[in-house]
N, C-alpha and C positions, 0 to 999 in steps of 0.2 A: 389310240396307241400310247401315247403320251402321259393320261389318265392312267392304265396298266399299269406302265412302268414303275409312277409312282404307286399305286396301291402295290407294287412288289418293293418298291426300295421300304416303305411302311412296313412290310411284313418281316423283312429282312433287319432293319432296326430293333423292330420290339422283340424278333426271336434271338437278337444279340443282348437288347437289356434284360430278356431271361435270363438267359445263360448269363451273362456276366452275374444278376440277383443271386443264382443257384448257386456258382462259384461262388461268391461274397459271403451267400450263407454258410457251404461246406466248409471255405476255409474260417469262419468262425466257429462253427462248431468243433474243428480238431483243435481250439486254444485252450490247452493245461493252464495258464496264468496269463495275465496281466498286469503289465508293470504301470503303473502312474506316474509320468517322471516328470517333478516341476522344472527341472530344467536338464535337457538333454544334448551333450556332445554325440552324434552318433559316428562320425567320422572324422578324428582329428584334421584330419591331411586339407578337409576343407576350410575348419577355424570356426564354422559356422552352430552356434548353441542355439538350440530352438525349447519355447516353453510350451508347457500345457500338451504333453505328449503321453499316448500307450504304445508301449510295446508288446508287440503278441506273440505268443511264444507254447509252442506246440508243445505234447506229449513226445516226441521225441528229442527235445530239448534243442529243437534249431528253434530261430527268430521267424516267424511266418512274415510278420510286416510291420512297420512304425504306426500308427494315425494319429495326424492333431487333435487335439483336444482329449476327453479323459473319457474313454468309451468302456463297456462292459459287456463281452460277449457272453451268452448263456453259458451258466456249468464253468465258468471260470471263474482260477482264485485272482482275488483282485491284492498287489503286492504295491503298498500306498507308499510310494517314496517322493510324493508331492515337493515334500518342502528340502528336498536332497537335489544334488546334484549328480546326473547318469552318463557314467560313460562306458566305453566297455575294459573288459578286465584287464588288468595290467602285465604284461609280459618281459621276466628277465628273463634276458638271454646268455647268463654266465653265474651259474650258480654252484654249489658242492653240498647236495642235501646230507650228503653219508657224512658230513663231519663240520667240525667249528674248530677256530682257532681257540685255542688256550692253553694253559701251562704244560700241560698233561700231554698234547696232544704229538709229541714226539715218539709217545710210546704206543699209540692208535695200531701200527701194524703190527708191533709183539702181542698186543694184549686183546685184540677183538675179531671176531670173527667175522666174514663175510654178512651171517644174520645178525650179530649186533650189527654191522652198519646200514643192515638193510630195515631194521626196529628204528635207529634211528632217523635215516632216512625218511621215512614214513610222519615220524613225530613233527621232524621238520617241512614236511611236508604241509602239514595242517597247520602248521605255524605261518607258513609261506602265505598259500592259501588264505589265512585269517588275514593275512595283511593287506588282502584284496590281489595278489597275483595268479592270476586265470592257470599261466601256462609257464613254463620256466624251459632252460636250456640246461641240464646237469652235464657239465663239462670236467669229467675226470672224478670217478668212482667206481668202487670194484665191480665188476659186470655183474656177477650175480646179484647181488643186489640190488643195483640201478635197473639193473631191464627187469627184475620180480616185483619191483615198487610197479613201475612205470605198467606191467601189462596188470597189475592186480588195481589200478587207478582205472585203467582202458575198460574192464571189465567191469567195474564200480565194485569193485568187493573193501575198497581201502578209499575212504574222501582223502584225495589233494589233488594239489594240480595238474593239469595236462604235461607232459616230460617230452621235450628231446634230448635223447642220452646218445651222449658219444662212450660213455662207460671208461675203460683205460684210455691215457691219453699215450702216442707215441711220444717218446723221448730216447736223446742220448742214453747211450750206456754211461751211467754215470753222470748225466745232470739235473738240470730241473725236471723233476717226475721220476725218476729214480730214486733210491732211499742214500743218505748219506751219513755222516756222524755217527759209525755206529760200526764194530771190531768188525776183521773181515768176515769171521765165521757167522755173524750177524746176518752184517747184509748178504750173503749168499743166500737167506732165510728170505731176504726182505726185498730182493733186485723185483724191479717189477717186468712183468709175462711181457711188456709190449716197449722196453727198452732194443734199441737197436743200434747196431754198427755197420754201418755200409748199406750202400744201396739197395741192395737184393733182400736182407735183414727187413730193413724197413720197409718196402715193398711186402714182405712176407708177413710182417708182424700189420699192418695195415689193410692185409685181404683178410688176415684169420679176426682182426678186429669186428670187422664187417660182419663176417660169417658171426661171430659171438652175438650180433646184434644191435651194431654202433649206426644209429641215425645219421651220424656227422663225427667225422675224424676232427678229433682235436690233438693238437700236437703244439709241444716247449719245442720254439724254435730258438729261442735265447734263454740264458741263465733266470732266476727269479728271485724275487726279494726272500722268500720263505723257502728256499733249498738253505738246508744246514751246513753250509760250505761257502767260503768265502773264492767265491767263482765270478763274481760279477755276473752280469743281466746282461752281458755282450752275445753275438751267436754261438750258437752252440752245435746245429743241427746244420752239416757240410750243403753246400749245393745241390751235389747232386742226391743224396738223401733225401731234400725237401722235393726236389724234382720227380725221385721215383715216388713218394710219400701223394701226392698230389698226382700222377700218373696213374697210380693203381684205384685212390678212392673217387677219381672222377671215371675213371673205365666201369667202376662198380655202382655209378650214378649216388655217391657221396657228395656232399662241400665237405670242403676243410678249414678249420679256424684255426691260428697259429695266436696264443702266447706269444706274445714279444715284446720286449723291452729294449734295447736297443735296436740303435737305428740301423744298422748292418744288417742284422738280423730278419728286422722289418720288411726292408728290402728286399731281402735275396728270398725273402717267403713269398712276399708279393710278387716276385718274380717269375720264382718257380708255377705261380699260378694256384695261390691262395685263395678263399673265397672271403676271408675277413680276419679284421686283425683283433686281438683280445688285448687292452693295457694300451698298447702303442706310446708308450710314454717317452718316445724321443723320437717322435715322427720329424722331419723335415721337408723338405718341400718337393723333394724327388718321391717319396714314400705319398704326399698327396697327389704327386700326378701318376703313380701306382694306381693308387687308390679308388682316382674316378675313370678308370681300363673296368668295363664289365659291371656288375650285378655286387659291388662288393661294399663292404660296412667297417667302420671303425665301432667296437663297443670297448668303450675307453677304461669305464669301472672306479671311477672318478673316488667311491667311496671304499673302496679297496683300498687305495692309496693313503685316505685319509685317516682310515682306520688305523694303518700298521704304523703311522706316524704318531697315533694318540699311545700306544702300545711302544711305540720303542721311548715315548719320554714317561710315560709310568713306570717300567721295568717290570719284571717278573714274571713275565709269557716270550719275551722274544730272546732268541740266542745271542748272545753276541755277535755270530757272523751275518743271523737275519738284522743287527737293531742298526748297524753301520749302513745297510742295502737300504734297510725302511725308513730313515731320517733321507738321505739324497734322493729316492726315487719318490716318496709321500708331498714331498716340493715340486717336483720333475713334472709328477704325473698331473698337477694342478696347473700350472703351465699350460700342458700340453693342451689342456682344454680348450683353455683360451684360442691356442693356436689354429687347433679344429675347427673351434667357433669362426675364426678372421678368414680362414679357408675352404669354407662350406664344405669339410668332408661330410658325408654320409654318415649318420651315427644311425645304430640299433641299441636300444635301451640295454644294460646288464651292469651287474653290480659286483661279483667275483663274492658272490655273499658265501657266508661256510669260515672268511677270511675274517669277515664283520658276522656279528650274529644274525642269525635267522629272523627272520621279521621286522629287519631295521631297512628293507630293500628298497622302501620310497625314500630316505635319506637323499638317496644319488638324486632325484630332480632338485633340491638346494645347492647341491654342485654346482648341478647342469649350469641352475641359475646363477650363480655366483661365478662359474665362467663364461657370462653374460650370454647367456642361450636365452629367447620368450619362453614365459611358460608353457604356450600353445605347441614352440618348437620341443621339449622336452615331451609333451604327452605323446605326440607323435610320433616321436623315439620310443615310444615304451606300449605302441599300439599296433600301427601301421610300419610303422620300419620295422621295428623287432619282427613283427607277422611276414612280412617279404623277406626279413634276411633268414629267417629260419624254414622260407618255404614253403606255410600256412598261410598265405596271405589271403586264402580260398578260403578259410574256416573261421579264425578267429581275428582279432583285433578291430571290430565292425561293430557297430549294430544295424544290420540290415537284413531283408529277408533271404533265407539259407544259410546264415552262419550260425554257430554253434552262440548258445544265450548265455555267454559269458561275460555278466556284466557288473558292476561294483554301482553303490551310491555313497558320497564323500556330503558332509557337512562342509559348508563354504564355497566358497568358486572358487578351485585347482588353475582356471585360466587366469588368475591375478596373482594367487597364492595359494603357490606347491606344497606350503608343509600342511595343509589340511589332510593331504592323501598319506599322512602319518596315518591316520586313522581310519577305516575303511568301516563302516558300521550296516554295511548290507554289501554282501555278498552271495553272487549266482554263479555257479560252475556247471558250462553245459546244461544247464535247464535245471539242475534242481539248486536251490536257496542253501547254501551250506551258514549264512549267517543275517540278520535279519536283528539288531538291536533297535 
């Protein structure tokens, strides 16, 4: 009897290392490519860089599996980034592909139409993309165009990034995100569709946003450095406004990310039950125990800041009522870094790019570092945090088996020194190679 047993536990082993063989083989035979990565981050969050790695990476452009060493399954292209460093693609979460800061660009809503900005949205897109970011957040652009980029990407009819678009952002009537400096008969021309007054207003302008096609409600809940009107970055968006605003887009299974710049402002968003704060540049220490209540992020945009401070001592793109805002808050918002840093809030990587140029988006990890963050802690910010605060955390910012094969390789080591990921010289978006120098 004993004897049996074992010639059955026997038969039951080898017809499991079948099967496990059979699998082993099927799942190598569906690998489209293999990556050779001499040295590979697959998971920020853990710190741990392993060498002499493939990645395997199916015809539908998910990650089948990692394996040591440098293997070569049949019928796969072998993609040699030996002597690079892998990680996966990079994700801002506070972007503006439909436009750039510049002299000109006061006159963006007299003179362009919905498809110039969705041409150039597109352009920047591949800009983006070139600069090794997988996936972005577009936070405030005209709906047609942001959700015709974003589904003709989804579709693969247009290369760039992966997009979650909030499209218009709510705001005051009349503040940040509103049009200002400009005769009334103008702005009547130029008031934007999702500005609100009063609760029911923005409750109303917030369901029709949705129904347009908004990922994620973004809303100016305080003044901005770049509204043409010398209004201060104090609140702007009443209580209960933010209350209904946050009401209606978590009823419709939305987050919301608030704009804010002061600290009042900050507050009474986080209060109202925000899901994250954009800028935060005069956080205090009530607004961090906000802050660590729930599932929520600070994406600070560290290089936003720094930008409108090189531009307001140049001269010749900022208004006067923006260069007064962008000298105090360009100081403010470096600070605040720090501050973050000493208080362990929660950061998700973004850069408020659109403000700085397209493709300057790894800039912001020398901030990060410079307001003493590790490198390690910045990549993670712009992987695995960004991935959770935007709700992806299921898809992207991994390299592991069943996420999408969104992966970059950087000359140098990014875990000692960030400014390598200036330059991004192999990139993979969802499975296909969009660059490869």
């Amino acid at each position: 009897m004993l004897q049996r047993g074992k010639l059955i536990v026997g038969a039951l082993a080898a017809l499991a290392m079948l099967a496990g063989s059979s699998f082993a083989q099927d799942a190598q035979s569906q690998v489209a490519h293999v990556i050779h990565a001499g040295r590979l981050l697959a998971d920020a969050s853990t710190g741990r860089v392993l060498t002499e790695q493939s990645i395997l990476i199916g015809a539908d452009g998910r990650i089948i599996g990692v394996e040591a060493g440098y293997v070569t399954p049949a019928g796969a292209e072998v993609i040699d980034q030996r002597n690079r460093f892998v990680m996966a693609g990079l994700i801002d979460s506070h972007v503006h592909l439909s436009s750039e800061l510049g002299p000109n660009r006061i006159y963006d809503g007299v003179l362009l139409t919905p498809a110039d900005a969705a041409l150039r949205a597109a352009q920047n897109g591949r800009t983006t993309l070139n600069a090794g970011f997988t996936t972005v957040a577009d936070l405030g652009a005209p709906n047609d165009a942001i959700f015709a980029l974003r589904r003709a990407i989804n579709e693969n009819r247009i290369v760039g990034p992966r997009i979650i678009a909030s499209g218009r952002g709510i705001t005051p009537d009349g503040g940040h995100g509103d049009a200002q400096g400009f005769q009334p008969h103008v702005l009547d021309v130029l008031r934007s569709e999702s500005a609100c007054s009063g609760a029911d207003e923005c409750r109303r302008d917030t369901r029709r946003q949705i129904q347009a096609g908004a990922d994620v409600i973004k809303i100016t809940a305080t003044g901005g450095v770049l509204s043409n009107t010398a209004a201060g970055v104090g609140q702007q968006l009443s209580d209960d406004e933010l209350a209904a605003i946050v009401d209606a887009a978590h009823s419709m299974g939305r987050r919301v990310t608030a704009h804010a710049h002061g600290v009042e402002g900050i507050n009474a968003a986080l209060r109202a039950g925000v899901d994250s704060i954009e800028h935060g540049s005069y956080l205090d220490r009530e607004s961090v125990r906000l802050l660590r209540q729930g599932n929520r992020y600070l994406v600070p945009t560290l290089l936003a800041g720094w930008w409108v401070g090189q531009l307001a001592e140049q001269g010749g793109v900022l208004t006067p009522a923006q260069t007064d805002k962008a000298r105090q808050v360009s100081r403010d918002m470096a600070n605040m870094g720090r501050f973050a840093r000493e208080n362990r809030v929660r950061i998700a990587y973004g850069t408020d790019t659109g403000v700085s140029p397209h493709g300057m988006n790894a800039r912001e990890f020398q901030l990060l570092v410079e307001a003493g963050f590790t490198p390690m802690q910045t990549l993670q910010m712009a992987t695995v945090n960004a991935a959770d605060h935007l709700q992806i955390g299921n898809v992207t910012g991994r390299i592991a088996a069943g996420y999408a094969a969104d992966i970059i390789a950087v000359d140098g080591d990014p875990t000692q020194d960030v400014a390598v990921l200036m330059q991004a010289p192999f990139v993979m978006a969802r499975g296909a190679v969009f660059k490869n120098e």
